[in-house]
TORKESE-105844 format. One line per 4 residues: number of its first residue (from 1); their letters; for each residue x, y, z of N, C-alpha, C. Coordinates in steps of 0.02 Angstrom, whole numbers, padded with zeros to 5 digits. Layout:
N
NUM> a> X,Y,Z,X,Y,Z,X,Y,Z ~ ... .
//
This chain:
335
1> xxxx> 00041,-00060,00000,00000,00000,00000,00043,00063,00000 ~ 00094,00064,-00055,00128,00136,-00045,00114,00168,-00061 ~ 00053,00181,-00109,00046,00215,-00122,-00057,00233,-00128 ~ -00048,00212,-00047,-00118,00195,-00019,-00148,00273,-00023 .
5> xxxx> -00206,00294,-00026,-00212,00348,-00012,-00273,00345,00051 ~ -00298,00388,00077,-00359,00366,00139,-00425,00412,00115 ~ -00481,00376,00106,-00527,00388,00073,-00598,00374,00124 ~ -00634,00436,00101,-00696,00437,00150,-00759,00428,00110 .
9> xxxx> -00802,00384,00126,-00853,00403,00095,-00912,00403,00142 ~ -00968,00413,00142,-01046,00414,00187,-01111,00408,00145 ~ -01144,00383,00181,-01222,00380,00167,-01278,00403,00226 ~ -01318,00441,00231,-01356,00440,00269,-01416,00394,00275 .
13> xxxx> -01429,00383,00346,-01479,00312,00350,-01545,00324,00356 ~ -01565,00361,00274,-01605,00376,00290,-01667,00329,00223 ~ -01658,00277,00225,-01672,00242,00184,-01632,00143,00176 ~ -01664,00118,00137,-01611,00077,00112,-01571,00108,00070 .
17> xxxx> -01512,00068,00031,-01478,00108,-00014,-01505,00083,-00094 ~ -01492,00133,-00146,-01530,00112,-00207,-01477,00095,-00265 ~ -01479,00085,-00317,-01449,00096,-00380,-01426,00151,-00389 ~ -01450,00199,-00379,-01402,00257,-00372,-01331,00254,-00350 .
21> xxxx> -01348,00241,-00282,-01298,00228,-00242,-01260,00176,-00274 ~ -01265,00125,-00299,-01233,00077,-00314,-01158,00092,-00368 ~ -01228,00118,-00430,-01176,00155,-00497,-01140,00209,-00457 ~ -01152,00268,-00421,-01120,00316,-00402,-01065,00304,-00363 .
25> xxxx> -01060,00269,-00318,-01009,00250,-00265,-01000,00159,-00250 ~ -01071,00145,-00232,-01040,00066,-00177,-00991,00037,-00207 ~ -00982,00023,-00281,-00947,-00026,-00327,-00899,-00014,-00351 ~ -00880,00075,-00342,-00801,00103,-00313,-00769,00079,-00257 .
29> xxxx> -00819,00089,-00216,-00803,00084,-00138,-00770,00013,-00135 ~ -00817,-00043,-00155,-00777,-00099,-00151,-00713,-00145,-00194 ~ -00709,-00113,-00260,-00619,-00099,-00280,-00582,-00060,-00252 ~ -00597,00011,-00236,-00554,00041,-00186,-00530,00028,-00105 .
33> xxxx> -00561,-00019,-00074,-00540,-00044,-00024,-00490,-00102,-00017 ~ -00449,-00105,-00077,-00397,-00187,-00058,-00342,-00132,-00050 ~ -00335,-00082,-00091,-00261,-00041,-00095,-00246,00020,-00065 ~ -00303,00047,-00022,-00328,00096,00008,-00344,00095,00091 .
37> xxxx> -00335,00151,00130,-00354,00165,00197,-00435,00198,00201 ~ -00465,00136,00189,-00534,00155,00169,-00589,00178,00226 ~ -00632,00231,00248,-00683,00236,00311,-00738,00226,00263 ~ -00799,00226,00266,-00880,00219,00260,-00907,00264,00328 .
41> xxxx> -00938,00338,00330,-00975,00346,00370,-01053,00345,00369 ~ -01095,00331,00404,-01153,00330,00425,-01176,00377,00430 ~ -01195,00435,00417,-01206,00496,00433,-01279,00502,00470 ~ -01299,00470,00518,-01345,00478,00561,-01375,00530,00577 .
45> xxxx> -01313,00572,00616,-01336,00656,00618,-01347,00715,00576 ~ -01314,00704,00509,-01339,00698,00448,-01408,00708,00425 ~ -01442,00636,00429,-01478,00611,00426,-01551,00651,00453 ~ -01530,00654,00503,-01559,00690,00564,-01588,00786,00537 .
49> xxxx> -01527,00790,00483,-01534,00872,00472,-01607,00906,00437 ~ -01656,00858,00379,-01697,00852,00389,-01748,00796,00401 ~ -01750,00768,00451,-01779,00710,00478,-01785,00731,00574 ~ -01774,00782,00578,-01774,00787,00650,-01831,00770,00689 .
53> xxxx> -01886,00785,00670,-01945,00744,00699,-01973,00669,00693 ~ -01919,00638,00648,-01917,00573,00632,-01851,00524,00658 ~ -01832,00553,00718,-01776,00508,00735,-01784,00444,00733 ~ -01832,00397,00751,-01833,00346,00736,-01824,00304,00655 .
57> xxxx> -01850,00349,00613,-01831,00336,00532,-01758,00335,00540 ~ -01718,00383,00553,-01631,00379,00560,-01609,00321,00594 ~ -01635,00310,00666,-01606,00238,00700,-01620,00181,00673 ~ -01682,00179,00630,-01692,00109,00612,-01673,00081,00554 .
61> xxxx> -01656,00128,00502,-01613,00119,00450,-01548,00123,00446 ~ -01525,00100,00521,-01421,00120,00522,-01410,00034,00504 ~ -01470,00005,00540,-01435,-00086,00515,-01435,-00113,00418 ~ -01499,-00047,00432,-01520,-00077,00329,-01463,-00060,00307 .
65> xxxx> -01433,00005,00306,-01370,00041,00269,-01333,-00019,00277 ~ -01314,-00038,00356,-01227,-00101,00342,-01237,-00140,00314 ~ -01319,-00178,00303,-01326,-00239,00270,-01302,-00233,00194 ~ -01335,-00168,00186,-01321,-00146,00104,-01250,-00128,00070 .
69> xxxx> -01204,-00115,00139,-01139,-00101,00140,-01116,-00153,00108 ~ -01124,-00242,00168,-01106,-00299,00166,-01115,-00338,00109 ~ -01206,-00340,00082,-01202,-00375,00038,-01179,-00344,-00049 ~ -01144,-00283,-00047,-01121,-00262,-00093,-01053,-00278,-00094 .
73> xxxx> -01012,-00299,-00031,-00933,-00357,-00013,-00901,-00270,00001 ~ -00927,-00257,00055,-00895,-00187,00095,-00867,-00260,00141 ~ -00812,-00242,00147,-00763,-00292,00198,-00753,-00263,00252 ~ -00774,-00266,00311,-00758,-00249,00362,-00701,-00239,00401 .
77> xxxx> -00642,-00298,00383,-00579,-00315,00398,-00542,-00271,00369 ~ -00571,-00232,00296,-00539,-00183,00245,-00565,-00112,00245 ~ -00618,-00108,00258,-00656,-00059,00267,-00658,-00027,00318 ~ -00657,00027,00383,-00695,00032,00426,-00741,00074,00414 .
81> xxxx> -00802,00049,00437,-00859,00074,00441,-00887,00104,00508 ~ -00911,00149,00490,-00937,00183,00578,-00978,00241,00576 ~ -00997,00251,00646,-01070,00292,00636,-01055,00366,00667 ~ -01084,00423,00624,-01068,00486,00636,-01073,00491,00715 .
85> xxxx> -01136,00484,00745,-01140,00496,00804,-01104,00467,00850 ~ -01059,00420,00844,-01020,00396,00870,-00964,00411,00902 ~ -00954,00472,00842,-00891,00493,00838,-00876,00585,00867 ~ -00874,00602,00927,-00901,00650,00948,-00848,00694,00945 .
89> xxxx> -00790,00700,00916,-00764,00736,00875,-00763,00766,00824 ~ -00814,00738,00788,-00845,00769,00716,-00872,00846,00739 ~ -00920,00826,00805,-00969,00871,00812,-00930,00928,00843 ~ -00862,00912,00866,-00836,00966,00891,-00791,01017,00847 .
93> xxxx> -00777,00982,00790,-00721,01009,00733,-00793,01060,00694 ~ -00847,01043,00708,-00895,01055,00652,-00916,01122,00685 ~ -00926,01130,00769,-00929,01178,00780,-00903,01246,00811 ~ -00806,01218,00783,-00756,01269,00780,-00745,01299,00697 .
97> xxxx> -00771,01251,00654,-00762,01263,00591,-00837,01323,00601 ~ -00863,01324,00622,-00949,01370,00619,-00923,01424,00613 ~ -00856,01435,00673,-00841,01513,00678,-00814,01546,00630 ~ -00787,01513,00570,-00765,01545,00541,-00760,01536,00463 .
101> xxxx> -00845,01505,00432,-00880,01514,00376,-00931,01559,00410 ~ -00948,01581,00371,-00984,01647,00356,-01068,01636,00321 ~ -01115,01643,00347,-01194,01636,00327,-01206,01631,00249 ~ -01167,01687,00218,-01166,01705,00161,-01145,01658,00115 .
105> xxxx> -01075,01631,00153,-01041,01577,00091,-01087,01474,00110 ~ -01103,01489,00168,-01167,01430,00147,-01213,01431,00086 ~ -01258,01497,00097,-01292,01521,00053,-01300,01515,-00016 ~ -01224,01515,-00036,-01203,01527,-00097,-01182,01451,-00115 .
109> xxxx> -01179,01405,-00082,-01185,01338,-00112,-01222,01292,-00138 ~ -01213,01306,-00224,-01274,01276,-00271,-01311,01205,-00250 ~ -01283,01173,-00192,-01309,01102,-00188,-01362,01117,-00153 ~ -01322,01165,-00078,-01379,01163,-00015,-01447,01226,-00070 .
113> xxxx> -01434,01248,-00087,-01489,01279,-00131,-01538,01232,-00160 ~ -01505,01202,-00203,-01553,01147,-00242,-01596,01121,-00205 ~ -01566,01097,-00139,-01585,01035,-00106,-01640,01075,-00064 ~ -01635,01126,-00041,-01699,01180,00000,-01751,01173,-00035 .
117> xxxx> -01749,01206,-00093,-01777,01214,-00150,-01800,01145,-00155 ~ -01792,01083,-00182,-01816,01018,-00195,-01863,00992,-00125 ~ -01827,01004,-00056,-01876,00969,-00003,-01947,01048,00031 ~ -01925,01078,-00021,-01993,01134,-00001,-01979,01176,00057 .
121> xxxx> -01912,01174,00070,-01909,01220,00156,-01902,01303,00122 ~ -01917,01342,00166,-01941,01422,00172,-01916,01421,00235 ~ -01959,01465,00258,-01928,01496,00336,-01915,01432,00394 ~ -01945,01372,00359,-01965,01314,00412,-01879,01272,00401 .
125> xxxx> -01822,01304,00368,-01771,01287,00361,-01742,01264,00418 ~ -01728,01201,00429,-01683,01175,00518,-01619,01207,00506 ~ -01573,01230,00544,-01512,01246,00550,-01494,01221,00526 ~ -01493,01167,00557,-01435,01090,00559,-01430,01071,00477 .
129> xxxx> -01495,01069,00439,-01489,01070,00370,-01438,01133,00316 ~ -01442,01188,00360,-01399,01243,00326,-01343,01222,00332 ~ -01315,01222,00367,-01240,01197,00385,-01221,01144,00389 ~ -01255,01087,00357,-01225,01033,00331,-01154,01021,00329 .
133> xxxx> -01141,01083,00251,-01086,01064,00223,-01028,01064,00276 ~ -01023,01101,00315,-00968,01119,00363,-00974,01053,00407 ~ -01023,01013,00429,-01016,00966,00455,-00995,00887,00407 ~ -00983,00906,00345,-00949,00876,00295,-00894,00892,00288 .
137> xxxx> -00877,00926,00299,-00785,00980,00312,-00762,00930,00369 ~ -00811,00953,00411,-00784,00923,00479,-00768,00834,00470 ~ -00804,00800,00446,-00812,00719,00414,-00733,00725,00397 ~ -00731,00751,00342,-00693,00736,00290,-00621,00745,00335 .
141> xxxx> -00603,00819,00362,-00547,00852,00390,-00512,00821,00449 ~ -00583,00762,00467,-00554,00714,00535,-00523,00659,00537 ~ -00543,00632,00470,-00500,00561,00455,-00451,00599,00397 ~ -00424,00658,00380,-00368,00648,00346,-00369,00639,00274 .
145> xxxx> -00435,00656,00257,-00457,00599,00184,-00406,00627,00147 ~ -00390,00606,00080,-00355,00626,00039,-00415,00621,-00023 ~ -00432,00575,-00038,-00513,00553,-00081,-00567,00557,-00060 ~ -00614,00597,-00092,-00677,00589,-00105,-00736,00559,-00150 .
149> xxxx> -00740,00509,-00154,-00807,00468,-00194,-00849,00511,-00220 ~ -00883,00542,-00239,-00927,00598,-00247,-00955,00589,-00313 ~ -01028,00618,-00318,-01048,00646,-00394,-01040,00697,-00420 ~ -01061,00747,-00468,-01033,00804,-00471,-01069,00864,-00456 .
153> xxxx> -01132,00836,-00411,-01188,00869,-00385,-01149,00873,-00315 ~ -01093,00821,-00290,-01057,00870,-00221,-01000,00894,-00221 ~ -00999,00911,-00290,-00929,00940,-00306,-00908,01008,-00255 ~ -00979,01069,-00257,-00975,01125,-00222,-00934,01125,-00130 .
157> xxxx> -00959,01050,-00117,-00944,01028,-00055,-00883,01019,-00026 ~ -00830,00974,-00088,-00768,00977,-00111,-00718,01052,-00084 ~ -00775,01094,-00133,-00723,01146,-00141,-00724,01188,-00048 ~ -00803,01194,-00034,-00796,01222,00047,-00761,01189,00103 .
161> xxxx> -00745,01111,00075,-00691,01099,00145,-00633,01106,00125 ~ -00623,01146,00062,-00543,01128,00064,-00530,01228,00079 ~ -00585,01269,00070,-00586,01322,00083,-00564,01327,00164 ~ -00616,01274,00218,-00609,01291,00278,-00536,01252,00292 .
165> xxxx> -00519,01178,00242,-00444,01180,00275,-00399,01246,00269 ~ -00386,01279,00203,-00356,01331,00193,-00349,01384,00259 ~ -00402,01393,00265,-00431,01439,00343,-00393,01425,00379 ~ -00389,01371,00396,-00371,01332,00480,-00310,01340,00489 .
169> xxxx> -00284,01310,00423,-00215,01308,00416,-00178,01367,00436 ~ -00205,01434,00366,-00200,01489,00402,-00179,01514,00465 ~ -00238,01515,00497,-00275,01530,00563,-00204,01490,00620 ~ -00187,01435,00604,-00143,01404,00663,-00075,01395,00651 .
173> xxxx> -00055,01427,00555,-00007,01444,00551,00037,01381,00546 ~ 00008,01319,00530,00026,01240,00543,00002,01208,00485 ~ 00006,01161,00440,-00004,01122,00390,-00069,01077,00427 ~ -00107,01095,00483,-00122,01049,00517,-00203,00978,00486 .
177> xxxx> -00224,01032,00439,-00279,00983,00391,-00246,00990,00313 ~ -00287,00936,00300,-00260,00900,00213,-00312,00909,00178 ~ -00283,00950,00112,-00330,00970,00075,-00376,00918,00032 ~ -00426,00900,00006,-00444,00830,-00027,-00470,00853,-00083 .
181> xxxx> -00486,00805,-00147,-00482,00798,-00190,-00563,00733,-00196 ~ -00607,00769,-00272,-00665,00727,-00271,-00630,00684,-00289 ~ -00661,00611,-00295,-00654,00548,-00358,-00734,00557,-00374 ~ -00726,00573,-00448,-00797,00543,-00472,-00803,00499,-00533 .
185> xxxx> -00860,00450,-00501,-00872,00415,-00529,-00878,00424,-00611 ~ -00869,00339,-00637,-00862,00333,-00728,-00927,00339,-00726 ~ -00982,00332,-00703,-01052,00341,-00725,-01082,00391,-00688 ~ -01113,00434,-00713,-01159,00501,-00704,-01197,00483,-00663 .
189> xxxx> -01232,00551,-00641,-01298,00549,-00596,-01361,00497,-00630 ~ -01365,00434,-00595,-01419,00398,-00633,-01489,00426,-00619 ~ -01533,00435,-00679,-01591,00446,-00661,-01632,00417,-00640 ~ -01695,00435,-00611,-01728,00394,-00575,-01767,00328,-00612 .
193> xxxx> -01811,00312,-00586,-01842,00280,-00622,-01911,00310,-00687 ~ -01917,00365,-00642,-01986,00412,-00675,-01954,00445,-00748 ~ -01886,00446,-00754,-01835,00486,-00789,-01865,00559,-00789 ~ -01876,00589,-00717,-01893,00677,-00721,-01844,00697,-00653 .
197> xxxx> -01788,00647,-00606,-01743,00682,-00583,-01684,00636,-00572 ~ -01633,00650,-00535,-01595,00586,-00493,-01623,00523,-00454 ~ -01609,00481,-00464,-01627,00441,-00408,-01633,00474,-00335 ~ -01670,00476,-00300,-01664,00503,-00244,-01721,00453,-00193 .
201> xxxx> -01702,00452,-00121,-01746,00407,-00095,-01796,00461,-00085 ~ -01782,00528,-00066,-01839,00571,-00042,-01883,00586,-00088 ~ -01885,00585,-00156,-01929,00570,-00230,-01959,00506,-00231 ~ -01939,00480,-00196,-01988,00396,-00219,-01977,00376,-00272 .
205> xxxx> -01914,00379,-00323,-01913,00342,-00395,-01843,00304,-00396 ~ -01823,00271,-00343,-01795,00231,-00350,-01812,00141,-00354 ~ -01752,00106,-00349,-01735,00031,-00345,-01691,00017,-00302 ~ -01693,-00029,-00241,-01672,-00032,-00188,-01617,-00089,-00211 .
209> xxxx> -01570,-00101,-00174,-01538,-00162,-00172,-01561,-00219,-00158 ~ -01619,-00213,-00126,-01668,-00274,-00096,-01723,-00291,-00145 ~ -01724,-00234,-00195,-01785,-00267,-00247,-01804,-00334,-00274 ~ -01864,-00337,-00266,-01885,-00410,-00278,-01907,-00410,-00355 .
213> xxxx> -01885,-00490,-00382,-01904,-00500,-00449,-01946,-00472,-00465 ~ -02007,-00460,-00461,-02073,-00408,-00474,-02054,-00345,-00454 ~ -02029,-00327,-00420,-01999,-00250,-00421,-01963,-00218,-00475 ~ -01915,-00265,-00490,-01874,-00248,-00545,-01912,-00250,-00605 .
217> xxxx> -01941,-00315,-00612,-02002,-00308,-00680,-02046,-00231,-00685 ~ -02072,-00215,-00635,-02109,-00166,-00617,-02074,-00096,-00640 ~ -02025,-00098,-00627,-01994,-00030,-00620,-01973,-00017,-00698 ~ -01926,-00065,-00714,-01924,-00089,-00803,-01974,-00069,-00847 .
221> xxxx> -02041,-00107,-00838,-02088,-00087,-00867,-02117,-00006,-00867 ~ -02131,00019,-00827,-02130,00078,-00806,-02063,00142,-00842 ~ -02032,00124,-00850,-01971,00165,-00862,-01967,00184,-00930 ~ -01960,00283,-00948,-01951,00314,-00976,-01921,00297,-01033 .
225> xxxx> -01936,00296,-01106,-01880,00271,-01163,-01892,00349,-01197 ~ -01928,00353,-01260,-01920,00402,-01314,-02015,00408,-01337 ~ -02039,00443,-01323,-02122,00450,-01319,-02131,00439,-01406 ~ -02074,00483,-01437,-02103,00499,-01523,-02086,00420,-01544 .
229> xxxx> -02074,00364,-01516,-02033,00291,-01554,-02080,00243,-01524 ~ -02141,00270,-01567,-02221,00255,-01596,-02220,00186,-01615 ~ -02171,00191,-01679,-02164,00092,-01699,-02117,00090,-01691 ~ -02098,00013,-01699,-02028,-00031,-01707,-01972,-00003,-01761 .
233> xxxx> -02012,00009,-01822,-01959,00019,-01857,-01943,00093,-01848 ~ -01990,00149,-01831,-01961,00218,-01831,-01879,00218,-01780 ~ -01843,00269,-01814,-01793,00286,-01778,-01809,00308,-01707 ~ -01782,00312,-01649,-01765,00324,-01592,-01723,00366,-01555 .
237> xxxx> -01736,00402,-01509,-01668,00444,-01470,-01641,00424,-01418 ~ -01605,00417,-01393,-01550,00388,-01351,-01542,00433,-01279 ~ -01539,00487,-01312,-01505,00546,-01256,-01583,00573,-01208 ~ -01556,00558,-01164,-01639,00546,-01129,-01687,00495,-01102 .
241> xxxx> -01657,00445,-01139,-01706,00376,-01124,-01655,00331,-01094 ~ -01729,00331,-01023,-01691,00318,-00959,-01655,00238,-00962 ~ -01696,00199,-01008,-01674,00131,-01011,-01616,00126,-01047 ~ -01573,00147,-01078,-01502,00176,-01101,-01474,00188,-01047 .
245> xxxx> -01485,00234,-01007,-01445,00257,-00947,-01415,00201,-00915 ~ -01489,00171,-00913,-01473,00109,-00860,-01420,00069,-00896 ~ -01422,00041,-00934,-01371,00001,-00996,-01317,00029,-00984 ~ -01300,00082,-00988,-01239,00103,-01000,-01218,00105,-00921 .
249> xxxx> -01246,00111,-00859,-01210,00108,-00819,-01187,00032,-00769 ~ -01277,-00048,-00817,-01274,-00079,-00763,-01225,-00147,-00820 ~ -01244,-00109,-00908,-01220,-00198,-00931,-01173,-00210,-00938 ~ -01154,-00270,-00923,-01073,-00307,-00919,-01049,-00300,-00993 .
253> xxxx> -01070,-00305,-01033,-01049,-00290,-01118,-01076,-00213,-01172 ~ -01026,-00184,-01162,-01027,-00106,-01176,-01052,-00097,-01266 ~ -00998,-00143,-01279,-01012,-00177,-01342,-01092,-00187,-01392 ~ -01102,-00226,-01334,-01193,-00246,-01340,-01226,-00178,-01358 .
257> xxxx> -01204,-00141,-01304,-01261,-00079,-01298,-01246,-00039,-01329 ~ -01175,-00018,-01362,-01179,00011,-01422,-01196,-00004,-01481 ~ -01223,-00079,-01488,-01254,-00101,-01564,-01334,-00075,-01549 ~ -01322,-00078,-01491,-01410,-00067,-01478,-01432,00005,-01523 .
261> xxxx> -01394,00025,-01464,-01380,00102,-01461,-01395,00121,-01548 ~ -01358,00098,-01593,-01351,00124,-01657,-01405,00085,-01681 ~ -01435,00037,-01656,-01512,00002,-01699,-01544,00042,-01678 ~ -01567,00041,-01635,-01610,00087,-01610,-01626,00161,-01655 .
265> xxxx> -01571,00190,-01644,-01547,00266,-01693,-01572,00277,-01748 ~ -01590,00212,-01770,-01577,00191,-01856,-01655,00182,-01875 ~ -01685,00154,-01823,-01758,00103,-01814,-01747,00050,-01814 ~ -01791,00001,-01809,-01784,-00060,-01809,-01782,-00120,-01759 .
269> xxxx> -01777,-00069,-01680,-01760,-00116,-01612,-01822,-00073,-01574 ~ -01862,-00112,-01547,-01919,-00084,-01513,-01905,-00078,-01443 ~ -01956,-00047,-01409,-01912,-00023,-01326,-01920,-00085,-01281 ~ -01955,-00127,-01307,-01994,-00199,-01265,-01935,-00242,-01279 .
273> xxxx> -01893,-00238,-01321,-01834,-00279,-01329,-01768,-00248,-01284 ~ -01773,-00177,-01283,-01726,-00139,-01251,-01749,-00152,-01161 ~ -01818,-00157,-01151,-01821,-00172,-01074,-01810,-00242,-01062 ~ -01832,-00262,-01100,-01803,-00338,-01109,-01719,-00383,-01065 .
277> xxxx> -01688,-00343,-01097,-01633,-00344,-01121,-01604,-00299,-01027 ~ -01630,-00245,-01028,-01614,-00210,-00968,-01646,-00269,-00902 ~ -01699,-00280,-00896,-01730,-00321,-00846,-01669,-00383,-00831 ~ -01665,-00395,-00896,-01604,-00473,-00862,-01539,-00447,-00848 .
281> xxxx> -01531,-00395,-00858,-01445,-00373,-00833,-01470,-00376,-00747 ~ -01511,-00309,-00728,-01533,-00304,-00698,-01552,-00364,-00629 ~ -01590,-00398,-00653,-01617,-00455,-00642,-01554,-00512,-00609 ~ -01497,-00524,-00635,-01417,-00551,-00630,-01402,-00510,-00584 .
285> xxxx> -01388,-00433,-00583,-01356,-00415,-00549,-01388,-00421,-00445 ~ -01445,-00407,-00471,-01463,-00396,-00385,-01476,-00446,-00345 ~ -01494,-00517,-00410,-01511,-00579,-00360,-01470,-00590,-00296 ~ -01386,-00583,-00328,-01361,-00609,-00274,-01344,-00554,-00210 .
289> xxxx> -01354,-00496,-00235,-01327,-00429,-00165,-01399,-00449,-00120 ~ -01465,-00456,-00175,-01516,-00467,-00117,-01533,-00520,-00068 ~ -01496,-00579,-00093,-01499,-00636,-00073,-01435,-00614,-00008 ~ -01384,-00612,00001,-01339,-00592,00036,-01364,-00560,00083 .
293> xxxx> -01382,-00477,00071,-01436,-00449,00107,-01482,-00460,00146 ~ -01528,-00529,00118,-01581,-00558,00149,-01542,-00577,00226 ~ -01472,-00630,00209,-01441,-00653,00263,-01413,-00610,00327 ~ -01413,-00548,00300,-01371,-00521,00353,-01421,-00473,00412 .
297> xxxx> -01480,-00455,00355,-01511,-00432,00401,-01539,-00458,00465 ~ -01552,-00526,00448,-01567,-00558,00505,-01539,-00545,00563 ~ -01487,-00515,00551,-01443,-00519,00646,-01432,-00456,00660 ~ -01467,-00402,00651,-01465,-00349,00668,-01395,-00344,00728 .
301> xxxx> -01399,-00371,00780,-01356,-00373,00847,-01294,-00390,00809 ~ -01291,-00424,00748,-01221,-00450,00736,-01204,-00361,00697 ~ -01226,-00334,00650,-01239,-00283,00598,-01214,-00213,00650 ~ -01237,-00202,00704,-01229,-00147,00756,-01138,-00152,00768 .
305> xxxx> -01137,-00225,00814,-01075,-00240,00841,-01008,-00254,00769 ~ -01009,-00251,00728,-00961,-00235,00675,-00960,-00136,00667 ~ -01043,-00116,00672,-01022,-00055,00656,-00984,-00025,00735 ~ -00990,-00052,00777,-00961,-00028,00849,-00900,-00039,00850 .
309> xxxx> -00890,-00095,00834,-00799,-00122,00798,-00767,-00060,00765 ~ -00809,-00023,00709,-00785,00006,00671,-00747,00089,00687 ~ -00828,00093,00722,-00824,00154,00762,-00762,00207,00814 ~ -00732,00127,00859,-00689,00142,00913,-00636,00138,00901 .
313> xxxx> -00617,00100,00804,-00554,00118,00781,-00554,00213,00744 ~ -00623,00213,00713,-00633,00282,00696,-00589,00339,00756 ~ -00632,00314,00800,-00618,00370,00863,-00570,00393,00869 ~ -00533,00364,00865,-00443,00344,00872,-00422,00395,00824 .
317> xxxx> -00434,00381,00770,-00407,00431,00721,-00436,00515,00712 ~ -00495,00511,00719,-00528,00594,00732,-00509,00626,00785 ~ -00518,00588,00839,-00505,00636,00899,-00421,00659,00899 ~ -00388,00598,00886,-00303,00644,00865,-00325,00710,00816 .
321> xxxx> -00364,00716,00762,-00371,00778,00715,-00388,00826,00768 ~ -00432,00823,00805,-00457,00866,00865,-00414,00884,00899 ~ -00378,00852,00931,-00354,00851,00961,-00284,00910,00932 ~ -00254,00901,00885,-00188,00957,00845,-00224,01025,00830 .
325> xxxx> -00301,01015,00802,-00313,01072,00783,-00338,01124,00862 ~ -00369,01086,00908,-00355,01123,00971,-00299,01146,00985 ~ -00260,01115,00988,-00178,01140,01017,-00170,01204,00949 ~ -00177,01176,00885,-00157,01239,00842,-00201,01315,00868 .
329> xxxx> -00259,01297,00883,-00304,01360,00881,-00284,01387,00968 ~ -00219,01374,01018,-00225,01387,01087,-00287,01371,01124 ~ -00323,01325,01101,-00379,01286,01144,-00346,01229,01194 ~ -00368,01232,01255,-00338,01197,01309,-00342,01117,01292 .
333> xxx> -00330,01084,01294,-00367,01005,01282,-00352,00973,01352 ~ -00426,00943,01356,-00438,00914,01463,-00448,00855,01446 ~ -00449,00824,01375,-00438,00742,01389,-00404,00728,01331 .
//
């Protein structure tokens, strides 16, 4: 591992995890963990930012997340995995970093915008949701990351923790945080199933890792192609039609889907052959993560105590970050 680098990634538990997640990160996550100093966080409190009157939705989805971790071959022995709230150094880096971003430059971050904007908040805005990103600074700035997993919808996020490392650094006059760098993924923001946004769990148009044979049929059938590709033989468009997307991000032969791709273009390949065709990739791929899945959930008690495993090696490493950047900033440290 010389040239290991240490890489963070998170999910909030605020859901199972979907295909999204899968193409976007999990299936990075698990090549990048043989040659890498890999964490997985849980972002619980996160989670929590808008879900606050739903704490129980956050606690009861921290076992679904590891299962979904596991049966995607997140290695535990390779991986550590662990849970934001766990880690009570986060919360303290997050609210020395507060002092010194500015209302304005939250504000001005195209994600947390979107995302206001998408869940309908106005004045009924939670804090904790504004200032996210800084508690993603704080994530990132505690384990050291050097990599970020990311799409390019958290690119903005990228750039504000490496703003507040800059700061700090500054500020204590010490090299004392590491600046990081996205990784983004070979496949794009997958669309949903409705093909009118991202996959998102808070939209309801996703596909879970746990989908059942009729789910997947279901969702397939259902799914967006090209409205004007009336008959079989008329030509077709590509750019847009969500069952392409899917192809290009889930089939094992690239090949395939560019002959498609150009029948299609041409006329001649109907969309019932193209879902066809998508359903059994599909169909291969999840049997076995869900089948896996099925197994692990069962032991919830086993699922907790790996993420507790994970956690108290976490600790170890954040609270040393806490721990330098106190001493850098003349903050006393009493433990």
């Amino acid at each position: 591992m010389n040239n290991a680098k240490t890489i963070l990634t998170g999910d909030r538990p605020t859901g199972q995890l979907h295909l999204g997640h899968f193409a976007g990160s999990l299936r990075q996550r698990v090549a990048l963990q043989h040659d890498n100093q890999q964490y997985i966080l849980i972002a619980d409190l996160q989670g929590l930012t808008d879900n606050g009157n739903s704490p129980q939705k956050v606690a009861g989805n921290i076992p679904e997340v590891m299962a979904d971790y596991l049966a995607v071959g997140i290695d535990p022995t390779k991986t550590v995995v662990c849970l934001q709230s766990a880690l009570p150094a986060l919360a303290e880096l997050t609210l020395l970093y507060m002092n010194i971003v500015t209302v304005a430059r939250v504000e001005r971050n195209p994600t947390v915008k979107s995302e206001i904007t998408q869940k309908g908040f106005s004045r009924s805005l939670p804090v904790g949701f504004m200032t996210y990103p800084i508690s993603q600074a704080a994530d990132i700035t505690a384990f050291q990351a050097d990599l970020i997993p990311v799409g390019d919808d958290q690119l903005p996020m990228i750039e504000q923790t490496n703003e507040i490392v800059h700061k700090m650094n500054s500020l204590t006059g010490q090299p004392l945080l590491r600046h990081c760098q996205a990784l983004l993924s070979k496949t794009g923001r997958l669309p949903g199933i409705d093909g009118k946004a991202k996959m998102s769990k808070s939209l309801g148009n996703t596909l879970t890792l746990s989908a059942s044979e009729e789910d997947i049929h279901q969702a397939v059938c259902a799914m967006y192609t090209d409205p004007n590709h009336l008959r079989v033989n008329d030509p077709g468009q590509v750019d847009g039609n969500v069952v392409f997307s899917y192809l290009d991000a889930f089939h094992p032969d690239a090949e395939k889907v560019s002959a498609m791709k150009a029948h299609y273009l041409r006329g001649g390949l109907g969309d019932r052959a193209c879902k066809d065709e998508l359903e059994g990739c599909l169909q291969a791929l999840l049997a076995p993560i869900r089948s896996r899945r099925n197994a692990f959930i069962q032991d919830k008690g086993q699922l907790l105590a790996l993420l507790r495993h994970g956690s108290e090696q976490a600790q170890n490493v954040t609270q040393q970050t806490l721990v330098q950047v106190k001493r850098g900033l003349g903050l006393p440290v009493m433990f």
